[in-house]
N, C-alpha and C positions, 0 to 999 in steps of 0.2 A: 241581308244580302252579303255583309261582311263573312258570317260566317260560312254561309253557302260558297264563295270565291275563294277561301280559305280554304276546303274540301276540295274544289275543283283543283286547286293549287299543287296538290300533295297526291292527289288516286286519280284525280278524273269523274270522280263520283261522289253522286251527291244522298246524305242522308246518314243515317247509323250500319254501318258491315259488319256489328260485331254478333256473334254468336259461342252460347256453352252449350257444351256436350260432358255425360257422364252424368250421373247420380250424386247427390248428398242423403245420407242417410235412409241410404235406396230411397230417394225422392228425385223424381224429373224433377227440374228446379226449371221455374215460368223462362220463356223468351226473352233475353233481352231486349228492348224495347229503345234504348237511346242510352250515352253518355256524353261526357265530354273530360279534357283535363283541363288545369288550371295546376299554377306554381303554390306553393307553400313555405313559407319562411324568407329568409331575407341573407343578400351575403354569399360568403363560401356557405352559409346552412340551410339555401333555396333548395328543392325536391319537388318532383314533379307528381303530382296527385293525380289517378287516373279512376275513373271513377264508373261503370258499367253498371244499368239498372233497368230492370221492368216497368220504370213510368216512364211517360212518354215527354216529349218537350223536358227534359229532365233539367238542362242550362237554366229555362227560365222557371221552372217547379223549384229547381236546388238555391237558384238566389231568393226567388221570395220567400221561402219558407227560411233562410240564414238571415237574411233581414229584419222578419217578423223575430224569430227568436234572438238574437241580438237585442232589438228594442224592451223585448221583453225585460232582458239581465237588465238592461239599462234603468229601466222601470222601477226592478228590486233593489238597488243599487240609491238611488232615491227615497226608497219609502221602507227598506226592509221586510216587506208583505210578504211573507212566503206562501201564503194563499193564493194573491192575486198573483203572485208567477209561475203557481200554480196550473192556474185556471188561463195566464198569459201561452205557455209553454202548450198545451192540450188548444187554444186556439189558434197557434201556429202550425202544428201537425195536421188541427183536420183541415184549416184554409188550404193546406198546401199541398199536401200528399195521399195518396191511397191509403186506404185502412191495412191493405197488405201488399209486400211485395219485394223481389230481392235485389242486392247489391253486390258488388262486386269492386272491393276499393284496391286498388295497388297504392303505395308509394314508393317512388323511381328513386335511388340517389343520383339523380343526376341532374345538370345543370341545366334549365330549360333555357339561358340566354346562350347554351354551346351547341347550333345545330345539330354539327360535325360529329361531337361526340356522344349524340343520346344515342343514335341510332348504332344499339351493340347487342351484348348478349346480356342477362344480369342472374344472379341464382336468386332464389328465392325463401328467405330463411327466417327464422322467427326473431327476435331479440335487436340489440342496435346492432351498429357493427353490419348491417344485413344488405346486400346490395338492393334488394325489395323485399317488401312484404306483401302478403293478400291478406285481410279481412273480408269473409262473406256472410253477410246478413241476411235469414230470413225474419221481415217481418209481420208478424203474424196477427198484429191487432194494435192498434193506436195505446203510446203510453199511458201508462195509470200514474200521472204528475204526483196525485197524492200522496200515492203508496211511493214512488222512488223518492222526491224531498221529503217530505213529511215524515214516514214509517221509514225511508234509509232501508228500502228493499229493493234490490236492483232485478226482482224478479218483474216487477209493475215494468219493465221496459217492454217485456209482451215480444221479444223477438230471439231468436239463436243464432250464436255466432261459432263461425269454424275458422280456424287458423290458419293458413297452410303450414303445414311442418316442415316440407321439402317442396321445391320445383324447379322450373327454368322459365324465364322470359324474354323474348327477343322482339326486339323494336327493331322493325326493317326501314322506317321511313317516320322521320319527323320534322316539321317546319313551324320554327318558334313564333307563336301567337297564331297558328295553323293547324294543322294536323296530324296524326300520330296513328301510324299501323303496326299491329306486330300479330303477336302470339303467345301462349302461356300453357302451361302444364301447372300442376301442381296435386301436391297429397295432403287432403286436408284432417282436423282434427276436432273434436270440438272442446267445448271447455273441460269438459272429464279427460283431456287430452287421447282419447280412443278416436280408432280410424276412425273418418266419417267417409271416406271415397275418395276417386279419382276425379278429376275434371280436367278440359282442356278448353280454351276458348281462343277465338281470333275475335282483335277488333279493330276498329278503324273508327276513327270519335275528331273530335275537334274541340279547339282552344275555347275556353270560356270565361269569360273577362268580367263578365257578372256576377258569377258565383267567387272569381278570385275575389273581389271588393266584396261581397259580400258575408263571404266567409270571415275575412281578414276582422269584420267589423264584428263579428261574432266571435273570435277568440280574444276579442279587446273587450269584450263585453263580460265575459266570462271568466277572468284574467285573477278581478276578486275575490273569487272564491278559495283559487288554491294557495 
């Protein structure tokens, strides 16, 4: 109910409004399906994570599956098994998520406790320094845990990512711990840095306070490794 009042709060409407248009690597890329954002960081170095995907319930998909894998590091952390974090990590993905399906992550530099000021224009650029960026994910089949820990091949992650290289993004409406509408362009690229297409999407998502805690517990989780 919260988050549903939360929507009404900000459009008037209730549910996910976002949609992409355009091709990746002349691929129709699946329907949006649900997002949400949630903050990132702490301080003057808060950012606001916006997050667009093909699964559905995605707020409560995106915390339990960052909770399962959190526990997981936590586990390794304890016992050094890189087996069982293994076999931890591969039962977090299938408990949680589709075998395939795409993403669409922004990060905002902008201050989610400043209303006023999210709701602007921002460019979209690769490297720090960058008013946003996009990461899009298609994933194409559940990670191969062994081959990425194990074998130190980041090809077992089973999914493609594009960059944007250039774009613009405009946030027309935001309401902190509420909801967030805009718009987006961008020219993406993929890891061989060659075009991969144009894309444009609108969305309209809302604040998700589960997957913030929950996430937060998963980069504390992970913390050790680097």
């Amino acid at each position: 109910m919260r988050f549903v009042l939360a929507s009404l709060l900000l459009t008037g409407l209730i549910g996910c409004g976002s949609k992409v248009q355009g091709k990746i690597d002349d691929e129709k890329p699946m329907a949006i399906r649900d997002g949400y954002w949630f903050a990132v960081g702490s301080g003057d170095n808060e950012v606001i994570s916006l997050v667009l995907t093909t699964i559905p319930q995605a707020c409560e998909t995106g915390a339990a599956y960052y909770d399962q894998a959190a526990e997981a590091y936590e586990d390794y952390f304890d016992s050094f098994d890189a087996d069982a974090l293994s076999d931890d990590l591969s039962d977090a993905e299938e408990d949680n998520l589709p075998e395939e399906y795409w993403s669409y992550s922004f990060t905002i530099d902008a201050d989610p406790d400043d209303e006023e000021d999210v709701a602007d224009d921002y460019d979209i650029e690769q490297g720090r320094g960058s008013d946003a960026l996009l990461i899009v994910t298609w994933k194409h089949d559940y990670t191969d845990w062994d081959q990425v820990l194990l074998e130190q091949d980041s090809d077992g992650y089973n999914a493609d990512t594009y960059n944007a290289e250039d774009g613009a993004l405009t946030i027309t409406a935001f309401k902190e711990d509420g909801g967030i509408k805009g718009t987006a362009e961008a020219e993406l690229e993929d890891t061989d840095r060659d075009n991969a297409g144009d894309i444009s999407i609108k969305f309209q998502e809302i604040y998700c306070e589960e997957v913030e805690d929950a996430f937060e517990r998963y980069i504390e989780s992970v913390s050790g490794i680097f």
